[in-house]
Phi, psi and omega in degrees: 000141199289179143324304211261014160266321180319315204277343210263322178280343187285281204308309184302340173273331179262016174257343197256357175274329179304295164340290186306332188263008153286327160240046146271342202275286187328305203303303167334306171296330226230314185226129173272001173234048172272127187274172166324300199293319169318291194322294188310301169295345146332295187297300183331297190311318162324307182268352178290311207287301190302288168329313206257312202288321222270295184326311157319303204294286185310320173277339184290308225266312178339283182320323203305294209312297160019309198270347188230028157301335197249346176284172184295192181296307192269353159298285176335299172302322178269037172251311211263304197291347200253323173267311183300325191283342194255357130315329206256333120014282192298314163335327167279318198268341148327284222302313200277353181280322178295319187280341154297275193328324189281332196305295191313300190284024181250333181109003169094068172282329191254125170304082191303326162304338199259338170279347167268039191237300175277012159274001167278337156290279176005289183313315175288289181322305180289007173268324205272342165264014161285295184288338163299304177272329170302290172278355165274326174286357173288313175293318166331309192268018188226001117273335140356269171285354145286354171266334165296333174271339162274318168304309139350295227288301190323310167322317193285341181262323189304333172298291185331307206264327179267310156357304183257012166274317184283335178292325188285304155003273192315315175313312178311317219264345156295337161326279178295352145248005153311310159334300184277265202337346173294279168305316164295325189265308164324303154305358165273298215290340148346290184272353166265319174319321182281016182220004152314309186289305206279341163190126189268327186298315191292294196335307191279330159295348164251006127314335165261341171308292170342272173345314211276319182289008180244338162263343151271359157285333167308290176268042164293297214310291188342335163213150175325300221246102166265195223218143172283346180279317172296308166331278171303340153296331171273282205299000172267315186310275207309307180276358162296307169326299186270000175288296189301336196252318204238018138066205179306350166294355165263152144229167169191197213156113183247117168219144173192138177271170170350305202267048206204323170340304163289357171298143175269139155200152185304154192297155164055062189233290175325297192292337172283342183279316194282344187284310161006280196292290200323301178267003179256322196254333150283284204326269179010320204263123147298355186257353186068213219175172177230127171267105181233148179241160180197143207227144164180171187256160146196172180018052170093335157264149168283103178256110187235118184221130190246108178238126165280151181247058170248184197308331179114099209228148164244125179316006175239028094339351199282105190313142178283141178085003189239135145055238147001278192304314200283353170278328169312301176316302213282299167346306192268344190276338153282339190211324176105244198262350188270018177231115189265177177207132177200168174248151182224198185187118172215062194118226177273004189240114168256110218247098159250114169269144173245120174231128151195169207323126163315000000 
């Protein structure tokens, strides 16, 4: 026997046993000098007339609704009511055809005058816990099912709404590197046209850093998130490239540990902060500058501070739509309020931190 006929005849023996301990209750209640051994034949009986009519009722009532789901409300109802007085109707008169025939073929055990006396009550008690219980589990499951259809649809829009949040994300966020990535490779390609004519070996050995920075500006767009170890391998790749253009006027120094490697941070998000330095705080200086970049964890963040020895800016100067501002973009459209981006200023050294989740 599958599960769902067990549980469906299981539920059914306890609705038609619950029926049955009603007028054993009443009679007990009604009359105080009903003994025991009544009482017990009372319930039998009782419980033969609940039992056949609650069975009938699960096989009859199903089908109907189906045919008057889609009519009103008070059409349904008066459809459903109409098969419980006619479910508990045949149901009685099963019941009670059975309790003749054994009556005859037992020799007349049961006093048939006093039982036939009392089956238009009988009939009537079973019209009337047929219809208490039959609507009230009709309403149970009508409202059941209407909060199952609100929870679905509300699942459905709440999919729909992170669904089209997340496309927009993603959209933004090829936007803001389409943006960046343009400008980052021009500016390479820049500083490698200037060292063609004076070493064509070097020119070329920083034409494959270039490669390797152009397939990893390609395979950015694939995901949000890169590993800091790919990172910093593009901001070195990048400042070996602008080292060759601006000569002893760079120095710089990338430290991060081991266990750190593995850390996420958006692509090109470091390397758009040390391209910063270069063009607002070395390239300017004729005496040039020093670049250090340095990464560590605390409390659950990633902290990457790109420090200069140039003049020094507020982050909110930063022209819209360039470098800054569009990290700033990237920044909120991934992690929201939990990735900070800020300046600091402490001596001759200016410090922009990228801080986000760990």
């Amino acid at each position: 026997m599958k599960s769902g006929t067990a549980k469906r005849i299981l539920a059914n023996l306890g609705i038609s046993t619950s029926a049955a301990l009603i007028t054993p209750v009443f009679a007990s209640l009604l009359q105080a000098e009903v003994n025991a051994r009544a009482l017990v034949t009372i319930l039998v009986i009782s419980a033969l007339y609940a039992n056949a009519i609650t069975f009938l009722a699960d096989w009859v009532c199903p089908p109907i609704y189906p045919r008057v789901q889609k009519r009103s409300a008070a059409v349904q109802w008066t459809v459903l009511i109409l098969a419980l007085i006619a479910v508990s109707t045949v149901g009685w008169a099963a019941v009670t055809l059975v309790f003749l025939v054994i009556n005859v073929a037992a020799g007349g055990f049961i006093p048939w005058a006093n039982f036939r006396a009392d089956l238009p009550k009988i009939l009537g008690l079973c019209i009337f816990i047929t219809l208490a219980f039959g609507l009230v589990i009709a309403a149970y499951d009508r409202l059941r099912g209407r909060l199952s259809a609100a929870e679905l649809k509300l699942r459905t829009e709440e999919l729909e709404r992170e669904r089209a949040i997340k496309l927009a994300t993603e959209a933004r966020l090829m936007s803001l590197q389409a943006r960046v990535h343009p400008h980052f490779l021009f500016n390479t390609l820049n500083s490698i046209s200037s060292l063609i004519p004076a070493d064509p070996e070097r020119a070329e050995r920083l034409i494959e850093r270039m490669a390797a920075l152009l397939r990893f500006s390609l395979d950015s767009h694939c995901g949000g998130l890169v590993p800091l170890e790919q990172e910093l391998k593009v901001v070195r790749d990048y400042l070996e490239i602008e080292k060759a253009r601006l000569g002893r006027r760079l120095l710089y120094r990338v430290e991060s540990g081991d266990q750190l490697a593995d850390l996420t941070v958006p692509p090109l998000s470091v390397q758009t902060l040390v391209e910063n330095s270069i063009k607002y705080a070395i390239a300017p200086s004729r005496e040039g500058g020093e670049i250090r970049v340095q990464a560590d964890r605390k409390n659950g963040y990633l902290r990457v501070n790109v420090t200069d020895t140039g003049p020094g800016f507020a982050l909110e100067s930063a022209p819209p739509g360039h470098g800054l501002d569009n990290l700033k973009a990237q920044l909120a459209a991934l992690f929201g309020n939990a990735a900070e981006l800020t300046v600091t200023r402490s001596g001759t050294w200016t410090t922009v931190s990228l801080k986000v989740p760990a």
